[in-house]
C-alpha positions, 0 to 999 in steps of 0.5 A: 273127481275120483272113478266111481265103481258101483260094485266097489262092495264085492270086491275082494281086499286084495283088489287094486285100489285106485283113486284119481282127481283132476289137477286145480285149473291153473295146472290142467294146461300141464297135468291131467290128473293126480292118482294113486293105487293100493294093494297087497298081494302075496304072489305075483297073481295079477299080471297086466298086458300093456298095450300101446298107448299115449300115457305120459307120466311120472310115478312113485312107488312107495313101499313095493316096485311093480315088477315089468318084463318085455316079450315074455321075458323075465320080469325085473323090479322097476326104479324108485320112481320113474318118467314114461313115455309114450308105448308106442309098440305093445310087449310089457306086462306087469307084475304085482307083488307085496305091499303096492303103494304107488303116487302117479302124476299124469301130463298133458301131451305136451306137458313134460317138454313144456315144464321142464325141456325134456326131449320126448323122443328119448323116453317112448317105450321107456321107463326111466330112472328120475333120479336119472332123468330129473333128479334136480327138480324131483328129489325134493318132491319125491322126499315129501312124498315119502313122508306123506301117508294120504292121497290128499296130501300128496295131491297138495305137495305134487300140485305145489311143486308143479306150481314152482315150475311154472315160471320156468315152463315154455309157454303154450304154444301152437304146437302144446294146441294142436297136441291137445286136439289130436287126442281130443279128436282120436287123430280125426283132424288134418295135420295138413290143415292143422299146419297151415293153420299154425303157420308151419310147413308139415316137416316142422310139425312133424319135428316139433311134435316128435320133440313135445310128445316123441311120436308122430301126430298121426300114431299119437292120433292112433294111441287117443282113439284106441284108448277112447275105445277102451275106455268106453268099453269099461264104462259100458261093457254091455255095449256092442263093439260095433258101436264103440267103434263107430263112437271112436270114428273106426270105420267098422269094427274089423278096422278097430280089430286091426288097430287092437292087434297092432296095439294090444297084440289081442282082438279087443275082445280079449284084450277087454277081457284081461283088464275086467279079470284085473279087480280093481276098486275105484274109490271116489276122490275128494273135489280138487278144492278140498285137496289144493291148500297153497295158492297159486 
């Protein structure tokens, strides 16, 4: 299902349309969701702060790039489409300008080495090129895309493509579930006892994880728990600190203050307060079974 907004009506037209649904379940072992955003500004009047986090994904940009500096340098337009990695280290910011017309498809931890082999270690803090990285396997896709012009078209054309890799893909493994339950958990597991459980010593984890997802368990279970506590924050900005981080399993709220300056750069406070002063208007998507016309 799409976000939903209850003061979507007073937002102004030059807020950032956002959509998003789930992917049908026989993909949601390797994508968590497809999403889009819309736009149209005249300067580059809306600059997003981009603190660590455990995003991975590709996306698309339509009409214009979004433009990105990192450390306060000058910003510079991004490729046609790109693959991030894992942010491990907070620093980039976004820029906003012209027409803003964006298609994102968003992996499960382990989902882009599963599909297609990529070597995850190689694109943390990265925003590479696909026509560089996976031009094999997305020039036709992206070609599509490009003739689309809704949402639900895109989602059918990105979920079908995914669904003609799907016999080439790794099989889910121990490692793909373990993934998975260290950002299920915030890294509130044991990688000790999630080893021994998979059978693996701790080094061949920890190199297995690195490979799949291209930072360590234990950052990854860092980047998971801060986003929880981000999240909880939009869903509920009324709501204590203190609280969200004994929701998230901080063990008080100066700890969760550490972990936002080491991964946002800014307390919290400030860095929820950058994000609200972004207007965005979350737009309620259609059920997935309305979108997914092919079979799989």
């Amino acid at each position: 299902m799409g976000l939903r907004n209850p003061q979507s009506l007073a937002k102004p037209p030059s807020a950032i349309q956002i959509r998003q649904v789930s992917p049908h379940p026989s993909l949601r072992r390797i994508v968590v969701s497809f999403g889009e955003r819309r736009a149209d500004f005249k300067s580059i009047n809306v600059i997003r702060a981009l603190n660590a986090r455990p995003d991975q994904f590709i996306e698309f940009y339509f009409r214009e790039p979004y433009l990105v500096r990192e450390n306060g340098a000058g910003f510079s337009a991004t490729p046609a489409s790109v693959l991030v990695g894992v942010t491990s280290v907070p620093g980039k910011d976004l820029g906003f300008v012209g027409e803003i017309e964006t298609f994102t498809i968003r992996f499960q931890p382990t989902g882009l080495a599963r599909l297609f082999g990529v070597q995850m270690t190689e694109t943390v803090d990265e925003g590479l090129s696909l026509a560089d990285e996976l031009k094999r396997q997305t020039a036709q896709l992206e070609a599509d895309l490009a003739q689309s012009v809704t949402f639900e078209q895109r989602v059918a054309l990105a979920q079908a493509w995914i669904a003609g890799w799907l016999d080439h893909a790794r099989p889910f493994d121990e490692i793909d579930h373990i993934a998975r339950l260290v950002a299920k958990t915030g890294g509130r597991v044991s990688v000790r006892q999630l080893a021994d459980r998979a059978g693996l010593s701790a080094r061949q984890l920890q190199r297995r994880f690195l490979s799949d997802v291209g930072v360590t368990p234990k950052l990854y279970g860092r980047l998971t728990r801060f986003e929880a506590a981000l999240a909880a924050q939009r869903k509920n900005p009324s709501q204590a600190w203190a609280q969200i981080a004994a929701e998230a399993g901080y063990a008080d709220e100066a700890h969760l203050s550490r972990e936002a300056r080491a991964l946002s750069g800014m307390t919290p406070q400030t860095f929820a307060a950058k994000m609200q002063a972004i207007s965005t208007l979350a737009v309620v998507g259609p059920e997935m079974s309305d979108l997914f016309k092919c079979a799989i």
